[in-house]
C-alpha positions as CSV (number, residue, x, y, z in Angstrom):
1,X,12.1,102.9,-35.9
2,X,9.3,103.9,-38.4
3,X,5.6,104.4,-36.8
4,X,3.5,102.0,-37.6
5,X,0.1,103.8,-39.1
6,X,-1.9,101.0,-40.0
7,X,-6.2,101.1,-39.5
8,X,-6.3,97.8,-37.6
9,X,-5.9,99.0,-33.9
10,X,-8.9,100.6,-32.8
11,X,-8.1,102.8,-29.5
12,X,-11.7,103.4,-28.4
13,X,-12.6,102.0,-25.1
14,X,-9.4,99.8,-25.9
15,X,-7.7,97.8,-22.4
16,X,-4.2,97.9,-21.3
17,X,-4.3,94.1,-22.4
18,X,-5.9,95.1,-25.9
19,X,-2.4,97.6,-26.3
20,X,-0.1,94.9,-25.2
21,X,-1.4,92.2,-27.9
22,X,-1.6,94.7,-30.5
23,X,2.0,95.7,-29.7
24,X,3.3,92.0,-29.8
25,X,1.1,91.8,-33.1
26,X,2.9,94.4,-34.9
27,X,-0.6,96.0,-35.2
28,X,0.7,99.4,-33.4
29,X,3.7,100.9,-31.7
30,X,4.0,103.2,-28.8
31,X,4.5,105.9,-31.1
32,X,1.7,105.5,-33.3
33,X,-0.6,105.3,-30.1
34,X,0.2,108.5,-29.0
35,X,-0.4,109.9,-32.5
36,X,-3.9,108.3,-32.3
37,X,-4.2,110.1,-28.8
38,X,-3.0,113.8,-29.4
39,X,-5.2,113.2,-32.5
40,X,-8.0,112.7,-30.3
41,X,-7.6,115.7,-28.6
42,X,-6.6,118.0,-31.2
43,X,-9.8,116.4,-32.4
44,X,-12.4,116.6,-29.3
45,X,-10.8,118.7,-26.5
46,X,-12.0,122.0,-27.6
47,X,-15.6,120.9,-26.8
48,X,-14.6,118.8,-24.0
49,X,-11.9,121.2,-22.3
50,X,-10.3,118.1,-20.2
51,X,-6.9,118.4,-21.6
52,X,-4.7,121.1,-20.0
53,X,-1.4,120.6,-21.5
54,X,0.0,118.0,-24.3
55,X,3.2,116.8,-23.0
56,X,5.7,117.6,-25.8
57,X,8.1,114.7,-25.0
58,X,5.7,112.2,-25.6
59,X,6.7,110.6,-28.9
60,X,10.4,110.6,-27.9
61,X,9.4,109.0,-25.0
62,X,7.2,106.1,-27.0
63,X,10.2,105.7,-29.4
64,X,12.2,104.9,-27.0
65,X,9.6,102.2,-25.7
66,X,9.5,101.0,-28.9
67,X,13.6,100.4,-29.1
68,X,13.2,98.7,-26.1
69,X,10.5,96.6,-27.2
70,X,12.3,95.5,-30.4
71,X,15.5,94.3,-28.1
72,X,14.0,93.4,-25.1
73,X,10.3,93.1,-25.0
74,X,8.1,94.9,-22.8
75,X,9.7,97.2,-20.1
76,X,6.6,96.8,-17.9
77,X,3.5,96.1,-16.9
78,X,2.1,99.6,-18.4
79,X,4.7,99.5,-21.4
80,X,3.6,102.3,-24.2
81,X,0.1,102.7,-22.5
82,X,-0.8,106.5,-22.6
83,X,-1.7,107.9,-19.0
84,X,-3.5,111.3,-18.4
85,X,-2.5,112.8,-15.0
86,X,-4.7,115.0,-13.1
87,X,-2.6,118.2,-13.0
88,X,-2.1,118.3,-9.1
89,X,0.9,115.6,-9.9
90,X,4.3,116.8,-9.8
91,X,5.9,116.6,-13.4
92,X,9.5,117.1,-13.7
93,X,9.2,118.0,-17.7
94,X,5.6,119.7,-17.6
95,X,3.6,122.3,-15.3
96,X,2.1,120.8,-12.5
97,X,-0.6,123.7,-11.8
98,X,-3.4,123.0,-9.8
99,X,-5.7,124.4,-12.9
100,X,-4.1,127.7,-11.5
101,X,-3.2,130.5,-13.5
102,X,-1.1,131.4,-10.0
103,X,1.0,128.6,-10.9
104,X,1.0,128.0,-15.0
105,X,4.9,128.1,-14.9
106,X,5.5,125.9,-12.2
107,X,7.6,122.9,-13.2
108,X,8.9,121.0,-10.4
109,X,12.1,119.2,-10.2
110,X,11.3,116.1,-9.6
111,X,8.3,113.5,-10.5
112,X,5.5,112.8,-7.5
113,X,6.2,109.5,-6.7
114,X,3.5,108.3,-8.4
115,X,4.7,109.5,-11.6
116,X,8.1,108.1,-11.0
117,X,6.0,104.6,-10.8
118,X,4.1,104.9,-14.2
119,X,7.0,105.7,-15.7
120,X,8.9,102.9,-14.7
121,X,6.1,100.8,-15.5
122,X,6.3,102.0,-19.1
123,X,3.3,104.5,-19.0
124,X,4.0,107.6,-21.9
125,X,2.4,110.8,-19.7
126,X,0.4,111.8,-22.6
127,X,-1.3,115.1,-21.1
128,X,-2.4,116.7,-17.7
129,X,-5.7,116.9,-17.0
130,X,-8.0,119.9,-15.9
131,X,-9.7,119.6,-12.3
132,X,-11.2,121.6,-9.7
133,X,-9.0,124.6,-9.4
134,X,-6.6,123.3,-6.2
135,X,-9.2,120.5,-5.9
136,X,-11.1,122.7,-3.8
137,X,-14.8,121.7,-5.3
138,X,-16.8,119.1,-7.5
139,X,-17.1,120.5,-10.5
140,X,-14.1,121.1,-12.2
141,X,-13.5,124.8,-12.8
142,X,-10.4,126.6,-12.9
143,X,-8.7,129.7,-13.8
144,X,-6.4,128.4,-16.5
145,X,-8.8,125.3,-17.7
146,X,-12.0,126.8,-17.4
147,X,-14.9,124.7,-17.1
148,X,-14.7,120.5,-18.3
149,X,-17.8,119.7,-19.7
150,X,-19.7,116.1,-19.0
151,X,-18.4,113.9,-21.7
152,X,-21.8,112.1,-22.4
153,X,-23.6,115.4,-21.9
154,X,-21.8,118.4,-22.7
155,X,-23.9,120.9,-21.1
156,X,-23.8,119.0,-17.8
157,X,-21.3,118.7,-14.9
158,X,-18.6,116.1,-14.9
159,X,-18.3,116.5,-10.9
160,X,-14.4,116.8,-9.6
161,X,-12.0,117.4,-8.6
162,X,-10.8,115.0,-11.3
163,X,-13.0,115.7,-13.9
164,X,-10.4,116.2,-16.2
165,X,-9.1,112.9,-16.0
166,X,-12.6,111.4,-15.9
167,X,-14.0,113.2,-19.6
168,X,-10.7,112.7,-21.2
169,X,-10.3,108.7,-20.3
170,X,-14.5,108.7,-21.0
171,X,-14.2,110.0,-24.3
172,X,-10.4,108.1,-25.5
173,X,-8.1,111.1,-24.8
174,X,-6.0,108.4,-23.4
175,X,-6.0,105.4,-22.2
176,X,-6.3,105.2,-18.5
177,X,-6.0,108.1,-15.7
178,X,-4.4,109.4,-12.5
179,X,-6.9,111.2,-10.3
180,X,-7.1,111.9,-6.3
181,X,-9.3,112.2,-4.0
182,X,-9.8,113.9,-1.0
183,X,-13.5,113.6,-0.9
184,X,-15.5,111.8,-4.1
185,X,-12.6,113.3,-6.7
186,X,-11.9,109.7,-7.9
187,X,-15.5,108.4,-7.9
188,X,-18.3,110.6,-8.7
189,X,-16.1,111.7,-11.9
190,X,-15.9,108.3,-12.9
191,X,-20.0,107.8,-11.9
192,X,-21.0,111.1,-13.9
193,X,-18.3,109.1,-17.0
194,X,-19.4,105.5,-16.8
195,X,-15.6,104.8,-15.7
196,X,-14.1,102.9,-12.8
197,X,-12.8,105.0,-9.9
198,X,-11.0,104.0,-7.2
199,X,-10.5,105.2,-3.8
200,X,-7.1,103.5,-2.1
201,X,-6.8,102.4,1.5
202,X,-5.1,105.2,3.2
203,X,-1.5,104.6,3.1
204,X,-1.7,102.6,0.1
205,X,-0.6,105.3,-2.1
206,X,2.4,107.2,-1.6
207,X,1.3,111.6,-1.8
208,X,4.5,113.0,-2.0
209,X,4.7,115.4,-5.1
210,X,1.1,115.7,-5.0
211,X,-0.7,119.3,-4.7
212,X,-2.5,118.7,-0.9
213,X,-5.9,119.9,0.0
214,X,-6.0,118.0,3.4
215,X,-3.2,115.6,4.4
216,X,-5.2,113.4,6.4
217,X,-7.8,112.7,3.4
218,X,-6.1,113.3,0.6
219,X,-4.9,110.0,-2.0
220,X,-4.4,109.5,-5.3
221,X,-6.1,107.1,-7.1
222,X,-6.7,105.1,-10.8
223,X,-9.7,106.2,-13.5
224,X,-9.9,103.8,-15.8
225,X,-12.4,102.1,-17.9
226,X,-12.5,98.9,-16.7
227,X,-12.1,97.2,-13.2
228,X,-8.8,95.0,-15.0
229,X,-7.0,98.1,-15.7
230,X,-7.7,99.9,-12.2
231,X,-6.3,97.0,-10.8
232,X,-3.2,97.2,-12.9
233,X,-2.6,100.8,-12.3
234,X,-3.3,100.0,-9.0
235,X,0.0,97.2,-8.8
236,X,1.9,100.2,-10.2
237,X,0.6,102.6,-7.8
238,X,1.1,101.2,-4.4
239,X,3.5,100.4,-1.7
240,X,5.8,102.3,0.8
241,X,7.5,105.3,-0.3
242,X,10.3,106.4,2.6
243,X,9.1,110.4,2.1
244,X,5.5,109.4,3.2
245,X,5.5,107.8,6.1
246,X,1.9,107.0,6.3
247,X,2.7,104.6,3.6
248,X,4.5,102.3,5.8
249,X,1.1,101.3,6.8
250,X,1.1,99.4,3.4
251,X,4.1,97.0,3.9
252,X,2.8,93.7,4.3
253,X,-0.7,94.6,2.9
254,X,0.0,94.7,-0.8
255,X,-1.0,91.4,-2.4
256,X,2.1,89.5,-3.5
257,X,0.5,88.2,-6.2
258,X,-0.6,92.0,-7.1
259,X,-4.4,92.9,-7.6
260,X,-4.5,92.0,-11.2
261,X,-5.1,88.3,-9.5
262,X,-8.0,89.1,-7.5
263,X,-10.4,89.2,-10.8
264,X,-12.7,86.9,-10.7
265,X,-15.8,87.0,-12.8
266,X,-17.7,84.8,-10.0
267,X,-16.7,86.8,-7.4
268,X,-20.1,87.7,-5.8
269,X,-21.2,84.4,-6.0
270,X,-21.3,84.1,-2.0
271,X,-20.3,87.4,-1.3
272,X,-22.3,89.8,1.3
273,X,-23.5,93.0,0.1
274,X,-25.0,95.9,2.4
275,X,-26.7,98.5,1.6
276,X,-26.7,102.1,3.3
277,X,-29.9,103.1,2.8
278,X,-29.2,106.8,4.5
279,X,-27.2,107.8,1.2
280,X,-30.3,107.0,-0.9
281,X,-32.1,110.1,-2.0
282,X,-32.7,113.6,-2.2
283,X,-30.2,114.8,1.0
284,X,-31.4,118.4,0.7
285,X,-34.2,119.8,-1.0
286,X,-33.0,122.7,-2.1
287,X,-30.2,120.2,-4.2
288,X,-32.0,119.3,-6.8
289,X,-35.7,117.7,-7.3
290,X,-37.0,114.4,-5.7
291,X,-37.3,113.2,-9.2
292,X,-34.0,113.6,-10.0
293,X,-32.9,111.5,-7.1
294,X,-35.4,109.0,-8.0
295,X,-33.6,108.3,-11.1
296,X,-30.3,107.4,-9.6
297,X,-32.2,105.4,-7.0
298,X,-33.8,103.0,-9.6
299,X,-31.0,102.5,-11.5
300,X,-29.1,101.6,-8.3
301,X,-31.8,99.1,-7.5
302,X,-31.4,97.1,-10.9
303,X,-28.0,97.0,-10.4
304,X,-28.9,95.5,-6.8
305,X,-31.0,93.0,-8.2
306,X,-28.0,91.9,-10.6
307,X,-25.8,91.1,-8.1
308,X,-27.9,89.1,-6.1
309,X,-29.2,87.2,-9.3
310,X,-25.6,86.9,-9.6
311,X,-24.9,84.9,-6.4
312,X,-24.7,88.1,-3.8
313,X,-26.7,87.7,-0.1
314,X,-27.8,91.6,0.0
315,X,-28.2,93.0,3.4
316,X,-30.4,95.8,3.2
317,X,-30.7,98.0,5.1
318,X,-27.3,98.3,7.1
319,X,-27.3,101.2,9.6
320,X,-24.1,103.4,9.5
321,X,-22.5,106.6,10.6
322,X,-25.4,109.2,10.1
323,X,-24.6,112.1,7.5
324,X,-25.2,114.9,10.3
325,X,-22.5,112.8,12.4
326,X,-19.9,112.3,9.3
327,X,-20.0,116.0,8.7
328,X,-19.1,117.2,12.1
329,X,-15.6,114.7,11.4
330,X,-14.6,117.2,8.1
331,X,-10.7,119.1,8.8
332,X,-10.6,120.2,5.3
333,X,-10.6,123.7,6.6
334,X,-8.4,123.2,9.2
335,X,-5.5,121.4,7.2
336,X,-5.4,123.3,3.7
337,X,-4.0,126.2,4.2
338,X,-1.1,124.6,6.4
339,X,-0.8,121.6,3.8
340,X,-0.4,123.6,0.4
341,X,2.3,126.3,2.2
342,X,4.0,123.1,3.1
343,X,4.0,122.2,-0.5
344,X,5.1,125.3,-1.6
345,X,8.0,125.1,0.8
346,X,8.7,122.1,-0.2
347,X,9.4,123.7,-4.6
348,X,12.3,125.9,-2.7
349,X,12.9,128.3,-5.7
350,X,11.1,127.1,-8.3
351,X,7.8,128.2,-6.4
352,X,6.2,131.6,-7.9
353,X,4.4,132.3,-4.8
354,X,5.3,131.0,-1.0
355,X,1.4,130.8,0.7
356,X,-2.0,130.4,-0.5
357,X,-2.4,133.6,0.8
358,X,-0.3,135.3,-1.5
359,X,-2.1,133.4,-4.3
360,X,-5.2,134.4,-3.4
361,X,-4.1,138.4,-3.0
362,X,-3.4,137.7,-6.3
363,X,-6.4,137.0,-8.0
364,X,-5.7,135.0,-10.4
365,X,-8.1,132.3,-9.0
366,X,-11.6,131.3,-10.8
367,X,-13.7,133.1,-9.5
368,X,-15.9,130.5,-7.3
369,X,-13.3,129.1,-6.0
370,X,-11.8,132.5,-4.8
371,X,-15.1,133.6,-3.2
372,X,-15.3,129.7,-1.2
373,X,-11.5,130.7,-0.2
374,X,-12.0,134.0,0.9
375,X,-15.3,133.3,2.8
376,X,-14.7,130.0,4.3
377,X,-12.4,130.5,6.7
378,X,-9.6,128.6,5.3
379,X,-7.2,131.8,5.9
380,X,-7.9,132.5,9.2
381,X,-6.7,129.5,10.8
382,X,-3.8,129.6,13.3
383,X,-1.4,126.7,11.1
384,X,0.6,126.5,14.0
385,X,-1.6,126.3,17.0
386,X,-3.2,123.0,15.5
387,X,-1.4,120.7,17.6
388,X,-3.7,122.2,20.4
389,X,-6.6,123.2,18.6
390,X,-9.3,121.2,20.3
391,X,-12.1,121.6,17.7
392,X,-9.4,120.0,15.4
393,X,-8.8,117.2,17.8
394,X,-12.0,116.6,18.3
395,X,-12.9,115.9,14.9
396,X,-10.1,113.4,14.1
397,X,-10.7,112.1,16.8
398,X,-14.4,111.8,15.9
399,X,-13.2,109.8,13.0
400,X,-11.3,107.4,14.7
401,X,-14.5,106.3,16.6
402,X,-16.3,106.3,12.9
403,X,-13.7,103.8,11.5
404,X,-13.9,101.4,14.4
405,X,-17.7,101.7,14.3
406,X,-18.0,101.3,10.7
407,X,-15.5,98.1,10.9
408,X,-17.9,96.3,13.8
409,X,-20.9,96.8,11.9
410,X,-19.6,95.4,8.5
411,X,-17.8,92.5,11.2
412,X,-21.7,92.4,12.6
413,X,-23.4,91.4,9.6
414,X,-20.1,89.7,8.0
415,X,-20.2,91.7,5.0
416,X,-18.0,91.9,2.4
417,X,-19.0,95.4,1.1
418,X,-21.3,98.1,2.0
419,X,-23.1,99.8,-1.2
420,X,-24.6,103.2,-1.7
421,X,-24.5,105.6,-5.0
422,X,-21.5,108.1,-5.4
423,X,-24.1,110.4,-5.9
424,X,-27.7,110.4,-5.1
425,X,-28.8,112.7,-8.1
426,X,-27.4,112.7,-11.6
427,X,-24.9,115.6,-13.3
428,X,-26.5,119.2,-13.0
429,X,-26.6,121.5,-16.1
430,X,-24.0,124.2,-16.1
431,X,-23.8,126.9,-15.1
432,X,-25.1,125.0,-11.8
433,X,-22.7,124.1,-9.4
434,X,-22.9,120.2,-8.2
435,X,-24.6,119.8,-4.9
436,X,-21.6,119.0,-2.9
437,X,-24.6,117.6,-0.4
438,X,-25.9,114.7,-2.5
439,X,-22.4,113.4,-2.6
440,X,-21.6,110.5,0.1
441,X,-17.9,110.7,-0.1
442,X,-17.5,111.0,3.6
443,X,-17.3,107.7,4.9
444,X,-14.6,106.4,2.9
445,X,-12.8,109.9,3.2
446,X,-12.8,109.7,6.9
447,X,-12.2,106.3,7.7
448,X,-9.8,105.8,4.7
449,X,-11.6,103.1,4.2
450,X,-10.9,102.1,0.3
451,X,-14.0,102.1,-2.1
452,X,-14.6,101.5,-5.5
453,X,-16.9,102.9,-7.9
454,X,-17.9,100.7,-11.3
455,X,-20.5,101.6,-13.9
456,X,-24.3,100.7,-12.7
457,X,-25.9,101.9,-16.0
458,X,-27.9,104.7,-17.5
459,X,-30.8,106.7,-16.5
460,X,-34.0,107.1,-18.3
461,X,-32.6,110.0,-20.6
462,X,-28.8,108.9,-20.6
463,X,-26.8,109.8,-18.0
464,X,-24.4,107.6,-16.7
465,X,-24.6,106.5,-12.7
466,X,-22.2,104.8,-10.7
467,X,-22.2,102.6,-7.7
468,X,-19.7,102.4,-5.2
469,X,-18.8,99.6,-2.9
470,X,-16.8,100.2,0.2
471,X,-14.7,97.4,2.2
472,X,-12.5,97.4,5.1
473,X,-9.0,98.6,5.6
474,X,-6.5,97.1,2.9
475,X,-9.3,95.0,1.3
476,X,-8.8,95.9,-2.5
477,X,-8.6,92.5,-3.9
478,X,-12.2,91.9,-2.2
479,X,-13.4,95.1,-3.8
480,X,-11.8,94.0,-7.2
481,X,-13.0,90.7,-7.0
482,X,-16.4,91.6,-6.7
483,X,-16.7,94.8,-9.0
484,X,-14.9,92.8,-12.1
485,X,-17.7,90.1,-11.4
486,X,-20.4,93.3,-11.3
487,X,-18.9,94.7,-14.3
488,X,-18.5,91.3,-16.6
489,X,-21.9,90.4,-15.2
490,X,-23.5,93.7,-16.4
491,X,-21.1,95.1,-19.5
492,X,-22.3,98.5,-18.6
493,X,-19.9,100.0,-20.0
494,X,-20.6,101.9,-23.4
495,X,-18.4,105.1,-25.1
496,X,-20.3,108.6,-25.2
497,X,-21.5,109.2,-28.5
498,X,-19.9,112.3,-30.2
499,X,-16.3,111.1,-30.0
500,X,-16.0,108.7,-32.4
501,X,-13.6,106.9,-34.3
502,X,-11.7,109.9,-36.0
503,X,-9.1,109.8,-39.6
C-alpha cells in the first residue's frame, strides 16, 4: 500500500480524533504519519535532546495498520497514532534503558504491560524518550541522553523524570506520551510543557515491565496534549493485570462506559474546588526568588477566577496535610535499591548487571545522579530486614493516616477537587538543578490519590504553568470532567514557537 504524502494533514498539536478522521478521509495513512514524525525529530531533536532511540520497526508496523485499515477498519481505539514511551518501559524490540549508559543494550523479552496495551490499541511506538537517569530526579539528565532541554525555552529545565516524553509530545515529536510517576514525573513535565499529565489512582495502572524507583509510589501515566486524549490513553491503560496484584484494586472501578465519556465541557458548573493554600509560594528561600514564585501564583489565581466564572464554588483556603508532615511519609530510599534488584532479577539473562550496586561501581551513571546515589543512603539499606524495619513502617504507615485524613477533609467541605500548582516557581535555567522543594508532588504520591495537571497559562515572559487538581481514590472521570471543562473554557493550549511546520 503506497504512502500517502499529500500537504493536507497538518500534525502539529493534532488529536487522536483529528488522526482518526484524516485516516477515514484518505488525507493520511499510518505510514505517512510516522514519516511526518521521524521527520520531526530528525528535524528538532538535536536541540531538544528528548528523543533517545527511533524505533526502526515503525513503518512496518504502520503498514501493517494500514492493511488492516483497508480490510477491516480501525483495529482500535489508538489505531496508527504514534506514542513516545518514556524509556523506563520494557520494549521487547527496543532498549529499555533507564537513560543509562549501564543498560544501553538491554532489550527485554517481553513488552511492560502497558506496552502490550498500546499496541493492541493500535498505537505505532514511535521512539523512547529521555528522562531522569533511573528516574531518580526532576530534571531529566542522564548518562546516555544527556540533558532534555525545555521545549518553550531551551535554556530552561523541562523538570522529570519524564521530561522526555513531555518536550517531545510539546514540540510534535509524536503524538501523545507514556510517562510515570513516582513523585511529580507525569505532572510538572507536562506544567513546565503546557501538556496534560496525569497521575492514576494507585492500582489503576498495571507496573509490571516498568524500571521501579519505589514500588509503593511508583505509576505510569498519559502526557498528552489535551484532556480528550489523556482520557483515551487512559481507557487503554487501565485495569487488572494478574502479575500486579495491586491492580486488582481496579476491578470494578474502571468506568464501563471508559473515561472518554466523562468529558463534559460544563463540567465545573456546580462543581467544588479547594484550594491548598500551603503549596502556594516560595517553600524555601534558598529555591529560587520570591518573585519567581509570584509569577506562578498569579497565573494560578486567573485560572481560579475562570473556573468560578465558569460555574465552580471555590473553597479557599482548605487546610491539608502540612509539607513538614508529608515529608516525613517519603520510602523512596528505603524501597529503590530493593525494587530495581528485583527488576533486574526479574530480565534473568538478558540483564548486563544483577544490582544497582554493581551499576553504580561502574560508573557509567551521570554524574548527579551518581553523587545523589552514592551519598544518599540508598545503598546502605538492609533490603531484607524491611519487613521489620520500624522507621519504614512508620512511614507507611504515616501515609495511611494522610490518605484517610485527606479523604475526610475533601468529605468535610464536599469537594470535588483540591487545587494547588505542580510547581510553585517556574523552569530554572540550566545548568541549575530544579528545586525538588517547590514541587508538591507528595500528596498525591503518598495517598495514591489520582491528580491531574491541565494547562493554566503563561507567565509574564512565557513560560508555561500548570495546575493540578487532585480527587479521591478512583475518581478520574470527576477529574476529567472538570479539567476538559477548564481546558475548553480557557484554550490555553498553544505550540512552542521554534518547531514549526517543517517540508
Amino acid at each position: 500500500m503506497p504512502t500517502t504524502d499529500t500537504d493536507s494533514f497538518d500534525p502539529i498539536d493534532t488529536t487522536v480524533d483529528e488522526i482518526h478522521t484524516a485516516i477515514e478521509a484518505g488525507d493520511v495513512t499510518a505510514e505517512s504519519l510516522v514519516d511526518r514524525y521521524q521527520a520531526r525529530i530528525d528535524e528538532y531533536d538535536d536541540e531538544l535532546r528528548a528523543i533517545l532511540t527511533v524505533n526502526p520497526d515503525a513503518h512496518k508496523r504502520a503498514r501493517r495498520l494500514d492493511s488492516q485499515f483497508e480490510s477491516d477498519g480501525f483495529v482500535g481505539p489508538l489505531h496508527g497514532v504514534p506514542v513516545v514511551l518514556k524509556d523506563n518501559q520494557d520494549t521487547h524490540d527496543m532498549p529499555t534503558t533507564a537513560g543509562s549508559q549501564a543498560l544501553a543494550e538491554l532489550v527485554p523479552e517481553r513488552d511492560a504491560f502497558i506496552v502490550e496495551r498500546l499496541r493492541d490499541a493500535g498505537g505505532v511506538i514511535l521512539a523512547k524518550a529521555n528522562l531522569q537517569e533511573f528516574s531518580y530526579g526532576v530534571d531529566t539528565i542522564s548518562s546516555l541522553g544527556g540533558e532534555t532541554r525545555n521545549a518553550y525555552a531551551l535554556d530552561r529545565r523541562p523538570s522529570g523524570s519524564s521530561g522526555g516524553t513531555a518536550a517531545a509530545v510539546a514540540a510534535n515529536l509524536g503524538a501523545i506520551g507514556t510517562g510515570t510517576d513516582t513523585c511529580s514525573s507525569v505532572r510538572s513535565p507536562p506544567a513546565f510543557n503546557n501538556l496534560v499529565g496525569l497521575r492514576p489512582t494507585r492500582g489503576l495502572v498495571s507496573r509490571t515491565g516498568i524500571v521501579p524507583l519505589s514500588e509503593t509510589q511508583d505509576t505510569a501515566g498519559p502526557i498528552t496534549r489535551t484532556v480528550a486524549d489523556a482520557a483515551r490513553m487512559l481507557d487503554v491503560l487501565s485495569g487488572y493485570d494478574s502479575a500486579d496484584p495491586v491492580t486488582a484494586q481496579s476491578v470494578g472501578n474502571v468506568p464501563e462506559d471508559g473515561y472518554v465519556s466523562h468529558l463534559d465541557e460544563r463540567g465545573l458548573d456546580g462543581a467544588r474546588i479547594g484550594v491548598v493554600r500551603e503549596f502556594f509560594g516560595l517553600q524555601n528561600e534558598e529555591s529560587a526568588s520570591e518573585a519567581a514564585a509570584e509569577k506562578v501564583t498569579a497565573v494560578i489565581e486567573t485560572a481560579i477566577d475562570e473556573m468560578a466564572a465558569a460555574g465552580a464554588t471555590i473553597v479557599d483556603p482548605v487546610e491539608v496535610i502540612e509539607t513538614e508532615v508529608l515529608a516525613t511519609a517519603r520510602v523512596i530510599h528505603y524501597e529503590f535499591e530493593r525494587d530495581f534488584d528485583r527488576y533486574l532479577e526479574g530480565l534473568g539473562e538478558t540483564a548486563p548487571y544483577r544490582t544497582l550496586a554493581e551499576i553504580v561501581e561502574s560508573g557509567q551513571i551521570a554524574e548527579t545522579v551518581q553523587s545523589r546515589l552514592t551519598t544518599g543512603g540508598i545503598l546502605d539499606v538492609d533490603e531484607g530486614a524491611l519487613d521489620d524495619e520500624r522507621g519504614y513502617l512508620r512511614r507507611l504507615e504515616r501515609r495511611r493516616q494522610i490518605a484517610v485524613d485527606t479523604v475526610r477533609r475533601m468529605v468535610d467541605h464536599d469537594l470535588d477537587a483540591l487545587l494547588y500548582p505542580p510547581s510553585t516557581i517556574p523552569p530554572v535555567e540550566r545548568p541549575a538543578n530544579q528545586p525538588f522543594e517547590e514541587l508538591p508532588c507528595e500528596l498525591a504520591a503518598h495517598t495514591g490519590f489520582p491528580s491531574i495537571v491541565v494547562q493554566a497559562g503563561f507567565t509574564e515572559d512565557g513560560l508555561p504553568v500548570g495546575l493540578e487538581l487532585l480527587g479521591r481514590a478512583f475518581a478520574e472521570p470527576r477529574l476529567f470532567d472538570l479539567a476538559y471543562s477548564f481546558e475548553r473554557t480557557t484554550n490555553h493550549r498553544r505550540p512552542p514557537e521554534g518547531f514549526g511546520k517543517i517540508g
